[in-house]
Structure formats: structure tokens, C-alpha cells
C-alpha positions in Angstrom: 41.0 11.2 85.0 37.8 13.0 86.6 34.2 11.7 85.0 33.3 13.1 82.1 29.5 14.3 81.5 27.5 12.6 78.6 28.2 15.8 77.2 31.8 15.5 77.0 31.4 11.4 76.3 29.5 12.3 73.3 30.7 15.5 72.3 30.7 16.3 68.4 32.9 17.2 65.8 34.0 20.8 65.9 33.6 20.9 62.1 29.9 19.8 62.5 29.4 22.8 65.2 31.5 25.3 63.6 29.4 25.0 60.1 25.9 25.0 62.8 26.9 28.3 64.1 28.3 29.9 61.2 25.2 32.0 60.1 23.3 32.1 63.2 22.8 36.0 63.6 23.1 37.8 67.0 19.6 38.7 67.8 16.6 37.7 69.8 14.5 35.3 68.2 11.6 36.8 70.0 12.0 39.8 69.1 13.1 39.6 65.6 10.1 40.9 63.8 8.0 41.8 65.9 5.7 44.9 65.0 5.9 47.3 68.1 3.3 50.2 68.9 4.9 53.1 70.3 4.9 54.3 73.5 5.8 58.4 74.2 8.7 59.9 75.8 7.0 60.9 79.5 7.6 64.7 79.3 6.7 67.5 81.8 4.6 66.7 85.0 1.8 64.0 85.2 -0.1 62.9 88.9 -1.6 59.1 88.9 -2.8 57.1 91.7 -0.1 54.6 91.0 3.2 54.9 88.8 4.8 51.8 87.8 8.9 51.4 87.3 9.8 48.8 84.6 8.6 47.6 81.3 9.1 44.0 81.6 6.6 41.0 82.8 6.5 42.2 86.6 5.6 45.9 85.7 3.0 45.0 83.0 1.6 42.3 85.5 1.2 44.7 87.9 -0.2 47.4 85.8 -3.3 44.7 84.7 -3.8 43.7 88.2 -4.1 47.0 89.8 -6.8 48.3 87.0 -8.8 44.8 87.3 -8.8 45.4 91.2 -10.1 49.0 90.7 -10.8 50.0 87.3 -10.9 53.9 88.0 -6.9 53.9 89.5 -5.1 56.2 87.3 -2.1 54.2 86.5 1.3 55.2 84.9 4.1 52.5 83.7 7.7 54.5 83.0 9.6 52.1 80.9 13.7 52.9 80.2 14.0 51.7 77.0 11.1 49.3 75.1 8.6 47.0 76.8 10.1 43.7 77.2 13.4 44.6 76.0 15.1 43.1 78.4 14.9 39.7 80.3 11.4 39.3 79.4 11.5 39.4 75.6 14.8 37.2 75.8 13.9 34.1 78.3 13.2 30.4 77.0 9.5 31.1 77.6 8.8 28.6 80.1 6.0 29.7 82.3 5.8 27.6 85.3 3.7 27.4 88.3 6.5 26.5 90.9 7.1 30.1 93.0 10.1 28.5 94.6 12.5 26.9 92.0 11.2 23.4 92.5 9.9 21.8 95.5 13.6 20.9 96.7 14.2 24.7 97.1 10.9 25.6 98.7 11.2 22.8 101.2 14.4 23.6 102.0 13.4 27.5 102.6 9.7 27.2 104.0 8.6 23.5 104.4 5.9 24.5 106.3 4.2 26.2 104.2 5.5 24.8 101.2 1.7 22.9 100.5 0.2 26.5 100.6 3.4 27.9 98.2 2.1 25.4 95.6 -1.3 26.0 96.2 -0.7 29.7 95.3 1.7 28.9 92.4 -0.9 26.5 90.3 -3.4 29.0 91.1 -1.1 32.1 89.8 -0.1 30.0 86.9 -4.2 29.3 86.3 -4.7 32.8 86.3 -2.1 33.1 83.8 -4.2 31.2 81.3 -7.7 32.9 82.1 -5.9 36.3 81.4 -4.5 34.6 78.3 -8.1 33.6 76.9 -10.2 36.6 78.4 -8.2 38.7 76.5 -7.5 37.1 73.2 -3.9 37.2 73.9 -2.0 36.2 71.3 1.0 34.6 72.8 1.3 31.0 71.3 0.4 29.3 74.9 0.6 25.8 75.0 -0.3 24.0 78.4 1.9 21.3 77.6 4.0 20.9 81.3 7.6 20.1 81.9 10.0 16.8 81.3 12.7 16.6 83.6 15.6 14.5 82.5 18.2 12.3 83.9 21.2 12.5 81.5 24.2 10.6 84.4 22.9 7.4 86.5 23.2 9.2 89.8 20.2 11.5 88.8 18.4 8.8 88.3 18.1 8.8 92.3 16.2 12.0 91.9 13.4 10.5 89.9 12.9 6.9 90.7 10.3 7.0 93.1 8.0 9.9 91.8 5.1 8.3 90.8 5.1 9.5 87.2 8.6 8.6 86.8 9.5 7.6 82.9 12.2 4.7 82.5 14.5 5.0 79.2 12.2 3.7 77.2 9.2 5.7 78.4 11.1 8.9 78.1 13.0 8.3 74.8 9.1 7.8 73.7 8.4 11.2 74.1 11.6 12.8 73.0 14.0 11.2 71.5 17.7 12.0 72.7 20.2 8.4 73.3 21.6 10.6 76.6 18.1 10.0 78.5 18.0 7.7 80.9 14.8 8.3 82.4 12.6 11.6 83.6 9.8 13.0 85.0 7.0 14.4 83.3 5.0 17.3 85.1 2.3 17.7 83.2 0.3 20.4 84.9 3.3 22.5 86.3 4.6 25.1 83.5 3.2 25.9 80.1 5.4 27.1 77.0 4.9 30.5 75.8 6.3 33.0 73.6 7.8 35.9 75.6 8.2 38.6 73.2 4.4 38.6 72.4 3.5 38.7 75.8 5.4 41.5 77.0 3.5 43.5 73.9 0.2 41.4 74.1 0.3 42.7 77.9 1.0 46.2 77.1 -2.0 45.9 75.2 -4.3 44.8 77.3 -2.6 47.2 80.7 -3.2 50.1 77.9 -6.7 49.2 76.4 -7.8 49.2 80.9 -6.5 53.0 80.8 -2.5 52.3 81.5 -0.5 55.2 80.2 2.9 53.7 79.3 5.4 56.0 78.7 9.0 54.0 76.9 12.5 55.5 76.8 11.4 57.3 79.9 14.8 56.3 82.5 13.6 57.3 86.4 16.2 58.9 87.8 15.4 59.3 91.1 12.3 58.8 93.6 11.8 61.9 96.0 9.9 60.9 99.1 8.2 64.0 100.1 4.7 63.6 101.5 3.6 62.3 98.0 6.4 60.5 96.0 7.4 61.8 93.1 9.4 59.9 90.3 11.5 61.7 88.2 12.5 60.8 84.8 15.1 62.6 82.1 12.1 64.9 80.8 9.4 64.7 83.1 7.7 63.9 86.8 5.1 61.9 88.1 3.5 62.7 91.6 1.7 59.5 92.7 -0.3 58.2 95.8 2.0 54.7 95.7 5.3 53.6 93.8 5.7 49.9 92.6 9.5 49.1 91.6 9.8 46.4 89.0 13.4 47.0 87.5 14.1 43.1 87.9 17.9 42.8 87.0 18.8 46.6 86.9 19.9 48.7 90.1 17.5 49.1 92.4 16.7 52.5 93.0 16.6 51.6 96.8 20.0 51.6 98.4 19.2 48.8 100.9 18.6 46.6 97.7 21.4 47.0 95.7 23.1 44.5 97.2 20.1 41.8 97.1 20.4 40.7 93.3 23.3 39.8 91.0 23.3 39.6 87.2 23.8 36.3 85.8 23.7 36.3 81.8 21.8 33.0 80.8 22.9 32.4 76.4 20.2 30.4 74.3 20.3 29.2 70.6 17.8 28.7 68.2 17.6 26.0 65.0 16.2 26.7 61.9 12.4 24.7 61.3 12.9 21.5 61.8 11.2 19.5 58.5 8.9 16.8 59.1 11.8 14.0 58.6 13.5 15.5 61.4 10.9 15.8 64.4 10.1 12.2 63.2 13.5 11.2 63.9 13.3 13.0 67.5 9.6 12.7 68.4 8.0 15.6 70.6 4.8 14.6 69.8 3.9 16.3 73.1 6.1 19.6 72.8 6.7 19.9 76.4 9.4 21.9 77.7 13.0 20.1 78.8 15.2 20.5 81.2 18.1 18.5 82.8 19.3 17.7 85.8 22.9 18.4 86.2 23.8 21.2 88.4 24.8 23.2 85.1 21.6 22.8 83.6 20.6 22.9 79.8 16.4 24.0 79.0 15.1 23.5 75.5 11.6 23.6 73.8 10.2 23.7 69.9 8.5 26.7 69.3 5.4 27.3 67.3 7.5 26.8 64.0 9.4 24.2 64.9 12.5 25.8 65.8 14.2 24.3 68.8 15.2 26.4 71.5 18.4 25.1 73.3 19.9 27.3 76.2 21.4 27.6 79.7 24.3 25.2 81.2 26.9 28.4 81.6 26.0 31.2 83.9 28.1 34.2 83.5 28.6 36.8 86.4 30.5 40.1 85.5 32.8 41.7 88.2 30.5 44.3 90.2 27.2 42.7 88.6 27.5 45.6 85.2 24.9 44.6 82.6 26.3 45.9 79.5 25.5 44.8 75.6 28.8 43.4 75.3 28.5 40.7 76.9 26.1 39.3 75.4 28.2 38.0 72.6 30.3 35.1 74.1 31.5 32.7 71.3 32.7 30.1 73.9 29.5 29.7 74.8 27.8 29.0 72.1 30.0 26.9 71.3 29.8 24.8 73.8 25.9 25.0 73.6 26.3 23.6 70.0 28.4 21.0 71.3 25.5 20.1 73.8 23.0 20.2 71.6 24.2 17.6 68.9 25.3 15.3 71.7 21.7 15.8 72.4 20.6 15.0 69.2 23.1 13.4 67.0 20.2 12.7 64.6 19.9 16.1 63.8 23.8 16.7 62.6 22.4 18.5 59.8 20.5 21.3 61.1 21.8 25.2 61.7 21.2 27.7 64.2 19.5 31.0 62.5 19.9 32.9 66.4 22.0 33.7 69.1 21.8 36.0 72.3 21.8 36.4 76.0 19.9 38.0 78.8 20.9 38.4 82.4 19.3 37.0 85.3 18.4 38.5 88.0 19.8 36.3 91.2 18.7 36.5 94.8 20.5 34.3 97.2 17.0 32.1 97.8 16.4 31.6 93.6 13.3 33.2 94.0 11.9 36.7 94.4 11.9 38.7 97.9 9.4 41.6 98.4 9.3 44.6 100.9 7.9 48.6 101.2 9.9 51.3 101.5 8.5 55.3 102.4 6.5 54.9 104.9 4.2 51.6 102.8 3.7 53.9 99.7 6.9 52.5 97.7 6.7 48.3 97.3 9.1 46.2 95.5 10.0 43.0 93.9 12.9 41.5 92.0 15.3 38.5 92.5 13.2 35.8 90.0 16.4 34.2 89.4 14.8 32.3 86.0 10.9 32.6 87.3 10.0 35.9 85.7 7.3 34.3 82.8 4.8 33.1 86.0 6.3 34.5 89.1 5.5 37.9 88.1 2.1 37.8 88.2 2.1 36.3 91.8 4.7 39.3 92.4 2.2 42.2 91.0 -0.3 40.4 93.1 1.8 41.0 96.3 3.1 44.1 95.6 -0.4 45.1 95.4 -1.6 43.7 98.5 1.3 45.5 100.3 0.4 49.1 99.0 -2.9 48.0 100.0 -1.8 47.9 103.9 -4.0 45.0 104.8 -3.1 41.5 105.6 -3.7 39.0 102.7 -2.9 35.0 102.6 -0.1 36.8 100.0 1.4 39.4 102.6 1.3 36.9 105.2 3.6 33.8 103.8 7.4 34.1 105.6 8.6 34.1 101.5 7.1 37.3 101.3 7.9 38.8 105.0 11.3 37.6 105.3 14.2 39.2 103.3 16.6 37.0 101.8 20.4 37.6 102.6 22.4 40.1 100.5 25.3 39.4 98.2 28.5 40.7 99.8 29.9 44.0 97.9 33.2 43.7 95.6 35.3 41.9 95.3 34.1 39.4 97.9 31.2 38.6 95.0 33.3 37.9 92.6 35.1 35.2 94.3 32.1 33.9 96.0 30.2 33.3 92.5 33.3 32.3 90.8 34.0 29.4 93.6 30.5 28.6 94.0 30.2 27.9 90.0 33.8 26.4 89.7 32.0 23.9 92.7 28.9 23.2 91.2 30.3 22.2 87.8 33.4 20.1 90.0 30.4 18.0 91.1 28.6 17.6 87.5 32.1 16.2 87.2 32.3 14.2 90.2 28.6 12.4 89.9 27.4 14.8 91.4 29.1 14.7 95.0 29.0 18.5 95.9 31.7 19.7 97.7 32.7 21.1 101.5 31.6 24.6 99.8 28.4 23.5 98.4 28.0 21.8 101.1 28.4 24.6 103.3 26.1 27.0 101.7 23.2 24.0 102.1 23.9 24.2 105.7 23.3 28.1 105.6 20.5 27.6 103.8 22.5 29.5 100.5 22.8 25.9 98.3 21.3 25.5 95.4 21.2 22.9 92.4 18.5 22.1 89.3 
């Protein structure tokens, strides 16, 4: 019989799960509510210094940055639908500093110059918070760092001999869930946030330095004549220099359309939690959690309480389509019920008001690549693959600094000069992904032994785990 997870071990009642999920309500728990100011329809022709594609963190990010750097730039962000619509309204708001997804990953990829990679990340994640107080953004930012958890006795090997490392009893201290075993608590390396008010609180602040955002405004195309012009539905912009931020969406270059893949990520939300039950679980610290199986859960309270309980299944959709439909996956949320109460069997009694999904945008190093196109008046980023909420800002930085045409400490870092590999086209994908997951949840189930597969995309540098 292959090893079950704690998960599985512990798994509750369907009854119990079933009566959890019943009224939770598909929509974003982010969004729900919010009070948006609109943004026009871009119509006829407009010229700006710099036009920005995308609506989400990265865009917004590098609309701020480019007017703080020179506050006379004309500036123009073309959003397709609203701002932070997409992955950026919908994430688990964990804003960390790490620019490689963890230090495994960026040793792996650059170990020498991983030291200056986390230099550049607490000091991206730093700025985050100065931009967060110098403009009164109101965002529900709470410094409060990450626990990573060992929920199997193997991934206790990860953790023993960090220095900060929490036995059972340490960790169960500071949330309390009977599958801990032990963790790590990295107090100065992310910060909680809420995502839907930062996309808006940053459209404020991009539109109160002079950004003109124009929503429901769909580019169409990019001619590269002498001076690019991007076309939308209803209108044009002729501008000097072109940032691309379209994060999970097709890139309108053709030599990236191949780089990312759409991965949809599902998260559920609780009702408030009353004061008997965070006693019974703790928190007192409300830093962010995460496990450390390969399929990996993430949860968090929010600023009322709620708990926020996602990941673990990663869906990828033949030929990488991101369409509304899937976002509804009842096997999924299932199953993330079922986590959640083996999680936190004390809390049997508590619903789920929310449900929903988002989709990833995945690069084959977990992190984001960068590059120019049209002569160094087009520069990109996308490929975050689950770092959006603080690699952004360390993306409009770069993105930035490459229109600029100098060299920077930025520019200069092989993450940033060297292009990740592509994904290979359909149906090749498909089955890659597919085999890749159907390994990485085969070693969950075998202790965490990864197989020839896994083992093989290490060797080519491809491997991943949490």
C-alpha cells in the first residue's frame, strides 16, 4: 500500500466537508466589495513618453517607478479589462522578499550570485513597505514573515539545522495544527497583504503622479515603426518606449509565447473565526504558512479573521487557454476542505463563505525572465510563477533600467541577462506537465523520494519542489 500523506491519514468526514462548502459562493474574496474608481475606454490617438501593457502588480509597479524616477515622463497604462482583475486581485497575498522561489531554487540557478539576489530581494521587499507608508496606502500590511512547516518526518531534514528551526512544540506554540512536526519561522522574509486593495491603492498613487490609466482598453497589436505604436480596440498610443506586463496572458511577442504556462492555483476562505476559535488554534503572530510537501498548501488569517487556505493542486489546461470556466473545479475544493480540517480538526465547525481560482503564470526557472525587443525601446517581464505581490516591483525596476540602456547592478545579474528555456509547443506540454505533476505528487507519496523524471529535470536544471 503506498504512504499515505497526513492528509490522507487524517482526512475528515465528507459530511463535515460537504456542509463547509455548501454556501461558500464563487467569488474573490478580495474583490468582493470593493469600491472601484473608473478608469476610461482609451479612444482615438494619444503620444506618451512611455505606455504601459497590463493592469496588474507589474504594470502598476512600473507605472510608480518610472514617474518617481522622472516625474515629468508622460506615462500611459492600457489595461484589458479592470486593474487587478486578474492574478493580482486573486493571490493569497503573501508578499515576500525571496526573487528566486527560496534559496534552494536560487542556488540551484545562480549560486554565485545568490548573496547579492537576496540582497536585492530584502531591499525590493523594503521598498515595498516605504511605498506603503509614504503613501498612506491602505492595504492591510502586516510585516509579520513566513512559517514553514514540516507536516511528514522526512521534511524534517529540511529544517533541522536552520538556526531558527522550531521543534513540535515550539511550532504548535505559534499555530496550532496536531500535523506540525516542526518548522521554520522567517521572520523578516515576506509580509501579508491584501491584494485587491493594492492593485487599486497603486492605481491611486501611479494616477495622483500623472498616470493616465485607461481599463477595458485590449492592445491588439504593437507596430514597430521608428516610434512604436500600440494599438488598442478604439484607439492608439505612439510612445518613445513600450513596457509589456501581461503576466499570465499571451505575450504579444512571438519569441515569448512559448516562455510561460498557465497554471490555475484554487484558494478558500472561512468565515471570522470567533474568539473561542483562534484560541483553540493560536496565531498570536499571524504569519503566513506554508508546507513543505511538493504539492504545497499556503494559508494566512486576514484582517477579519478569515482564514485563507489554498494551493496543493496545480491545474494546467491543454494549450495553456485561460478561460473563466475553469475556475470552478469542485474536486478541488473539495479536497482543499478535506486538507483544511485535517489541518485543524478543532475548527470542525466553521464554513467557507468563498471560493475561486487564478492562474499562474509559470516559467521553467519559477521565477521571472526579462529581455527587450525593437531595437531596446520594447522591455518585458512575466514568468512570476507565485512571486507577483514583491517580485514585481523588482521587475518594474528592471524593466526600467533596460529602457534606460545603461548598465545597472539590476541589468547586470545572469537572472536578468539569461533567458530561461521555453515550454515545448502542444502536445509535448501537456504530457510534460501532466508527468511532471503525476511525479511530484508520486514522491509526496513515497516520502518524498523523487523519481528518475524529477530527477532528471534537477540534472537539467528544470526541477523544482517547495
Amino acid at each position: 500500500m503506498p504512504y499515505q500523506t497526513a492528509f490522507e491519514r487524517y482526512r475528515p468526514a465528507s459530511a463535515l466537508v460537504a456542509d463547509a462548502l455548501r454556501d461558500a459562493r464563487a467569488s474573490v474574496f478580495w474583490l468582493d466589495g470593493l469600491s472601484r474608481p473608473a478608469h476610461p475606454v482609451l479612444e482615438g490617438a494619444q503620444r506618451a513618453e512611455l505606455v504601459i501593457v497590463g493592469g496588474g502588480f507589474c504594470g502598476l509597479w512600473t507605472a510608480i517607478r518610472a514617474k518617481e524616477r522622472d516625474p515629468g515622463r508622460s506615462v500611459v497604462l492600457l489595461e484589458a479589462h479592470e486593474i487587478g482583475w486578474a492574478a493580482s486581485g486573486r493571490n493569497g497575498g503573501f508578499c515576500e522578499a525571496s526573487l528566486t522561489h527560496g534559496e534552494a531554487n536560487g542556488l540551484r540557478r545562480w549560486p554565485e550570485e545568490f548573496e547579492r539576489l537576496e540582497r536585492l530581494g530584502a531591499d525590493n521587499l523594503a521598498g515595498i513597505a516605504e511605498t506603503v507608508e509614504r503613501y498612506a496606502m491602505d492595504v492591510e500590511f502586516e510585516p509579520v514573515g513566513q512559517l514553514s512547516v514540516a507536516v511528514e518526518p522526512y521534511q524534517l531534514a529540511e529544517l533541522v539545522d536552520d538556526p531558527h528551526f522550531l521543534d513540535a512544540d515550539a511550532v504548535r506554540a505559534e499555530v496550532n495544527s496536531p500535523l506540525f512536526l516542526g518548522g521554520v519561522w522567517d521572520r523578516d522574509g515576506a509580509a501579508l497583504l491584501n491584494p485587491g486593495r493594492m492593485a487599486l491603492e497603486l492605481a491611486r498613487v501611479a494616477t495622483e503622479l500623472g498616470v493616465q490609466i485607461f481599463e477595458h482598453s485590449a492592445v491588439t497589436s504593437i507596430e514597430r515603426t521608428t516610434t512604436p505604436v500600440v494599438h488598442t480596440e478604439r484607439g492608439r498610443v505612439t510612445a518613445a518606449q513600450v513596457a509589456l506586463a501581461t503576466n499570465v496572458f499571451p505575450s504579444l511577442l512571438k519569441r515569448n509565447r512559448l516562455m510561460t504556462v498557465p497554471v490555475y492555483d484554487y484558494v478558500l476562505v472561512t468565515e471570522p473565526l470567533t474568539a473561542a476559535q483562534l484560541d483553540a488554534i493560536g496565531w498570536g503572530n499571524r504569519q503566513g504558512v506554508a508546507d513543505l510537501a511538493n504539492q504545497f498548501h499556503y494559508y494566512r488569517l486576514t484582517a477579519d479573521n478569515r482564514i485563507l487556505f489554498g494551493g496543493y493542486d496545480a491545474i494546467y489546461h491543454f494549450g495553456g487557454r485561460v478561460r473563466p470556466e475553469y475556475e470552478e473545479r469542485p474536486a478541488t475544493f473539495t479536497r482543499l476542505a478535506e486538507h483544511f480540517f485535517a489541518t485543524f480538526p478543532q475548527l470542525a465547525e466553521v464554513r467557507f463563505t468563498h471560493r475561486w481560482a487564478g492562474a499562474i503564470d509559470t516559467s521553467t526557472q519559477f521565477c521571472a525572465f526579462y529581455g527587450t525587443a525593437a531595437g531596446g525601446q520594447l522591455a518585458y517581464a512575466a514568468g512570476f510563477t507565485g512571486l507577483g505581490v514583491g517580485a514585481t516591483r523588482f521587475a518594474a525596476d528592471v524593466m526600467l533600467d533596460l529602457l534606460g540602456g545603461g548598465k545597472t547592478e539590476r541589468t547586470e545579474l545572469a537572472m536578468v541577462r539569461k533567458r530561461p528555456l521555453p515550454f515545448p509547443p502542444e502536445p509535448v506540454a501537456a504530457v510534460g506537465i501532466a508527468a511532471t505533476k503525476w511525479s511530484l505528487d508520486q514522491a509526496d507519496h513515497n516520502q518524498g523520494r523523487r523519481n528518475p523524471l524529477l530527477k532528471t529535470l534537477d540534472a537539467l536544471g528544470l526541477g523544482f519542489d517547495s
